[in-house]
C-alpha positions as CSV (number, residue, x, y, z in Angstrom):
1,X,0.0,0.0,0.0
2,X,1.6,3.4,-0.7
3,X,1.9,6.0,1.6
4,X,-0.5,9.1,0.9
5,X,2.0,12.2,0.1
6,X,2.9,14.8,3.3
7,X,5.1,17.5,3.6
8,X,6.7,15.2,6.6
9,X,8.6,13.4,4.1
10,X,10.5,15.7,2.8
11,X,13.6,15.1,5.9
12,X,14.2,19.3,5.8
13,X,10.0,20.4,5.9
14,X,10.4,17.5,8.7
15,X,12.7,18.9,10.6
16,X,10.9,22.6,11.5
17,X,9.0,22.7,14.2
18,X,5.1,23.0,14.5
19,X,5.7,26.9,14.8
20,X,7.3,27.1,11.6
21,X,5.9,24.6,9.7
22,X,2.1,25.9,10.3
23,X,2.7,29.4,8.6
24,X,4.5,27.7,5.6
25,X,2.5,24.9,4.9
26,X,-0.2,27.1,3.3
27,X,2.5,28.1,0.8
28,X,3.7,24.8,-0.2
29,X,2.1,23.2,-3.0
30,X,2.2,19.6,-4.0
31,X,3.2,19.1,-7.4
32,X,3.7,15.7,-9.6
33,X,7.5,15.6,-11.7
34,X,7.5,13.3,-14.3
35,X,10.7,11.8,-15.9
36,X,12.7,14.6,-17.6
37,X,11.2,17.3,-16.4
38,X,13.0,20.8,-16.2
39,X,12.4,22.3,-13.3
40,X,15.0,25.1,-14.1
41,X,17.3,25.7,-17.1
42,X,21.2,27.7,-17.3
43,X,20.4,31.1,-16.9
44,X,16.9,31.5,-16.0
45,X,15.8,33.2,-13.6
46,X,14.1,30.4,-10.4
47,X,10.9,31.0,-10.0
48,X,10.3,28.1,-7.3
49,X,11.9,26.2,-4.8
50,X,10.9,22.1,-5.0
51,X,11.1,20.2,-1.9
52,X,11.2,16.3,-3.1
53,X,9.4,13.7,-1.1
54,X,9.6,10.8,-3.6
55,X,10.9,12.3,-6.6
56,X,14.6,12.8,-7.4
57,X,15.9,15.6,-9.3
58,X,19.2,15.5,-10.9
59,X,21.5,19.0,-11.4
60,X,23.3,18.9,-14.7
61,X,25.5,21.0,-16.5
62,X,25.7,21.0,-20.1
63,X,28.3,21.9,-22.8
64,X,28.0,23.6,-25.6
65,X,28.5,20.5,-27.4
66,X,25.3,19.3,-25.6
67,X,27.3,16.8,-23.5
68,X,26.0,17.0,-19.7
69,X,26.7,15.2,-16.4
70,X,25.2,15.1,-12.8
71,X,27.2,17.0,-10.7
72,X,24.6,16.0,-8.0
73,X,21.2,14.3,-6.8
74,X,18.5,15.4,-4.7
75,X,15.7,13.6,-2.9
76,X,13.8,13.8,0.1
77,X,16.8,14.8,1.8
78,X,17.2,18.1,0.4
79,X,15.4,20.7,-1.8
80,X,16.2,22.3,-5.5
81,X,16.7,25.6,-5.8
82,X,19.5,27.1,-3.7
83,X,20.1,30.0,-5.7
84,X,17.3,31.6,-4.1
85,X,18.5,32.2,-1.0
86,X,22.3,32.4,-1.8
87,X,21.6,35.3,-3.5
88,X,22.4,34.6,-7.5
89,X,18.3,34.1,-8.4
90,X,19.6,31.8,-11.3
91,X,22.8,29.2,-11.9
92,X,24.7,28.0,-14.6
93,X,23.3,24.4,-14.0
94,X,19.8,22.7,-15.4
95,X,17.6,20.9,-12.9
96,X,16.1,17.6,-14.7
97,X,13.6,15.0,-13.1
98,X,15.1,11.7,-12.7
99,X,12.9,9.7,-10.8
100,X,9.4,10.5,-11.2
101,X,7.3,11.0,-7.9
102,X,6.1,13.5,-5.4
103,X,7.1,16.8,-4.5
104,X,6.5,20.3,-2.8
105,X,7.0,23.4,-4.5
106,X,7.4,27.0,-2.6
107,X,7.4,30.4,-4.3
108,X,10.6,31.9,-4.6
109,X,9.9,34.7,-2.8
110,X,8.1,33.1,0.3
111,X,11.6,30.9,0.7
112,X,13.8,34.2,0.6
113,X,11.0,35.8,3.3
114,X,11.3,32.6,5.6
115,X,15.5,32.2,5.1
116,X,15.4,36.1,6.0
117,X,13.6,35.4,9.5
118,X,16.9,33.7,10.4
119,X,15.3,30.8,12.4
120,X,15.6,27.1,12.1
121,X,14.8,27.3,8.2
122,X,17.7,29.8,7.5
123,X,20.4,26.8,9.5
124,X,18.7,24.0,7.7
125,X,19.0,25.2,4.5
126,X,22.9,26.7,4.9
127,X,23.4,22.9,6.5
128,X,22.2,21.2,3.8
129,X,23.9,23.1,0.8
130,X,27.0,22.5,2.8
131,X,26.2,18.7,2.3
132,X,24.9,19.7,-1.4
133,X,28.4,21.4,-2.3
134,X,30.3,18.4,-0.2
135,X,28.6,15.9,-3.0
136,X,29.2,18.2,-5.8
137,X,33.4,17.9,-5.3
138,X,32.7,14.3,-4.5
139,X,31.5,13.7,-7.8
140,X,33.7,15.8,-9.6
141,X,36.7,13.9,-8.1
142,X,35.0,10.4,-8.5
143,X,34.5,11.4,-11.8
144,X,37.9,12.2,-12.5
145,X,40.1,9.4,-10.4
146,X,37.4,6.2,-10.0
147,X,36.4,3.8,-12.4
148,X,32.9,3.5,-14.2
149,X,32.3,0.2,-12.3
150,X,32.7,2.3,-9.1
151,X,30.7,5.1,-10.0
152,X,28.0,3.5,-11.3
153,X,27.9,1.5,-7.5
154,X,28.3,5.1,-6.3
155,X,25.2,6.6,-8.3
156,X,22.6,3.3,-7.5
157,X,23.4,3.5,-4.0
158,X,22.6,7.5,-3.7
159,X,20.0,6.8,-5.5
160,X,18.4,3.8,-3.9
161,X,18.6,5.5,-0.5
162,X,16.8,8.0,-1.6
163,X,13.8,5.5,-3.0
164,X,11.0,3.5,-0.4
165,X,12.2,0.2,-2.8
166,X,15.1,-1.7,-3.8
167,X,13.6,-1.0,-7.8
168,X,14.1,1.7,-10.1
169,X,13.6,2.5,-13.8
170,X,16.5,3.7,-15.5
171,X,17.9,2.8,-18.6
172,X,21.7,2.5,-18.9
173,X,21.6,5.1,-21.9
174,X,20.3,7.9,-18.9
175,X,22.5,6.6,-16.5
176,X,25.8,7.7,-18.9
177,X,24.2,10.3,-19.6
178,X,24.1,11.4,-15.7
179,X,27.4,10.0,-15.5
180,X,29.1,11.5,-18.5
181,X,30.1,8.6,-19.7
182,X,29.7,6.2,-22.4
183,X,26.8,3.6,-22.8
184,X,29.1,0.4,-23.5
185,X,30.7,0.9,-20.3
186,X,27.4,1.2,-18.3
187,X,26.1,-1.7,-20.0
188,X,29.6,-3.6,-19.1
189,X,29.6,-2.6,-15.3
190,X,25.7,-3.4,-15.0
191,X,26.8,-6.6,-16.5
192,X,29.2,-7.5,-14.0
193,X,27.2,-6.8,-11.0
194,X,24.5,-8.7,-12.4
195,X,26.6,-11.9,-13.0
196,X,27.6,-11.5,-9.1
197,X,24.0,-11.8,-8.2
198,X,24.3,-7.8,-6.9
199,X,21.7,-6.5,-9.2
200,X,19.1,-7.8,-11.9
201,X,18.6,-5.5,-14.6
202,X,15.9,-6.4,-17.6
203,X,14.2,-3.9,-19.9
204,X,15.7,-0.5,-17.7
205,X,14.3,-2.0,-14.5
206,X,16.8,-2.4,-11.9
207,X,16.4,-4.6,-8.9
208,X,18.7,-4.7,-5.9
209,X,19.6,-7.8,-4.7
210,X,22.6,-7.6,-2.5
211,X,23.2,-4.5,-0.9
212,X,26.2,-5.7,1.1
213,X,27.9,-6.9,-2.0
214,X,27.1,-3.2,-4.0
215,X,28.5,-1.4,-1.1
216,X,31.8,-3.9,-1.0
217,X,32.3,-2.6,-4.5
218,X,31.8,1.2,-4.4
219,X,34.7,3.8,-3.3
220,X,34.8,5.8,-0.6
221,X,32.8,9.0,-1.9
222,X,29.7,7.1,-1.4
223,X,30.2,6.9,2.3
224,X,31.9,10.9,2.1
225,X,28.5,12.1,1.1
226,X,26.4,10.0,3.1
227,X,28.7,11.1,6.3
228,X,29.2,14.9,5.8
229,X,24.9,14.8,5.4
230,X,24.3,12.9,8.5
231,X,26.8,14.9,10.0
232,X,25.3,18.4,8.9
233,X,22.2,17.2,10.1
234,X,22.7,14.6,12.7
235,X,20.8,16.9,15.7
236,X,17.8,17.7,13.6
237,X,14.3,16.2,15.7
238,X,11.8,15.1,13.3
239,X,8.3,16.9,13.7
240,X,6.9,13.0,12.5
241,X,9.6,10.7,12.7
242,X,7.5,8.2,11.4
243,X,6.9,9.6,8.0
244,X,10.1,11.3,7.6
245,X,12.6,9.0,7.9
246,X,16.0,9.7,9.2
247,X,18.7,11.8,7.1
């Protein structure tokens, strides 16, 4: 049975108390992302912030050749849309559905109002892009200095703790394409972890098998993101544990 969508699963709408939440709850609308949709383009100025609670959203930035790569993921840990409050109003990076699901959007102007009260929302949201920039190098050096078979272990794992199942629909062609990197490699590293009984992987559905044994195989920026946002937000109380999760 699934869960009926709330606010509460979103780990950082979770996290402000009953004072805060009540005034802002009014402002947030739920919103359905499909697969590839573009929440925000290079250049444009943001118009919302989206709060994910099963949806993920992948930040890309893109040649001119066209070529693009995720320089990071966000899920119900986090929100899209930091430009907002940091000031810039738009970035040089695209914001592209990856998982379709649920989420919460908030006017750009009510989050600037709210991060301007400088209460709990203002530290949560510094916190967390702090975390946010901490997965950004991670990539770019995993990118750089780990192999495709690694990476890829890297990107199922971030993504699969960011999912209510061990399933997800992705094709190896998108998954290159987040990871900048060819198809045939994808296709061979998918291949081994399926012939070690880590994975199945039929028709761009992907079912996890063996968590232990994906986790043996990744390197260590999985577990450098994972700590720095536990870390960031290790002392956060959850308004309803429950449905929110832990970070």
């Amino acid at each position: 049975m699934s869960i009926a969508p709330s606010p509460s699963q979103n780990h950082l709408l979770a996290a402000l108390p009953e004072a805060e939440f009540e005034p802002l709850s009014r402002h947030l609308e739920p919103v359905d992302l499909r697969l590839g949709d573009m929440l925000y383009e290079p250049g444009v100025q943001l118009q919302y912030a989206y709060f994910p609670t099963t949806a993920i959203v992948s930040l890309h930035y893109v040649m001119e050749s066209g070529a693009s790569s995720e320089s990071a993921g966000v899920g119900n840990e986090g929100m899209v849309g930091i430009s907002l409050f940091m000031g810039g109003a738009s970035t040089s990076s695209s914001a592209v559905v990856q998982t379709a699901g649920h989420a919460y959007r908030l006017a750009g102007r009510k989050l600037i109002e709210e991060f301007n009260r400088a209460g709990l929302m203002q530290r949560l949201l510094l916190r967390y892009t702090q975390a946010l920039m901490t997965q950004m190098a991670q990539t770019a050096v995993c990118n750089r200095h780990h192999s495709v078979d690694q990476q890829l272990c890297r990107w199922l794992l971030l993504t699969l703790d960011r999912m209510a199942t061990d399933h997800l629909v992705m094709t190896q062609e998108l998954i290159a394409n987040m990871l900048g990197v060819r198809r045939e490699g994808i296709t061979e590293a998918a291949g081994k972890l399926q012939r070690a009984g880590v994975i199945s992987y039929r028709r761009g559905h992907i079912a996890l098998l063996d968590r232990s044994g994906l986790e043996s195989r990744v390197c260590e920026c999985y577990a450098v993101v994972k700590t720095e946002l536990n870390r960031l937000l290790s002392d956060v109380r959850y308004r309803q544990g429950d449905n929110a999760g832990s970070p």
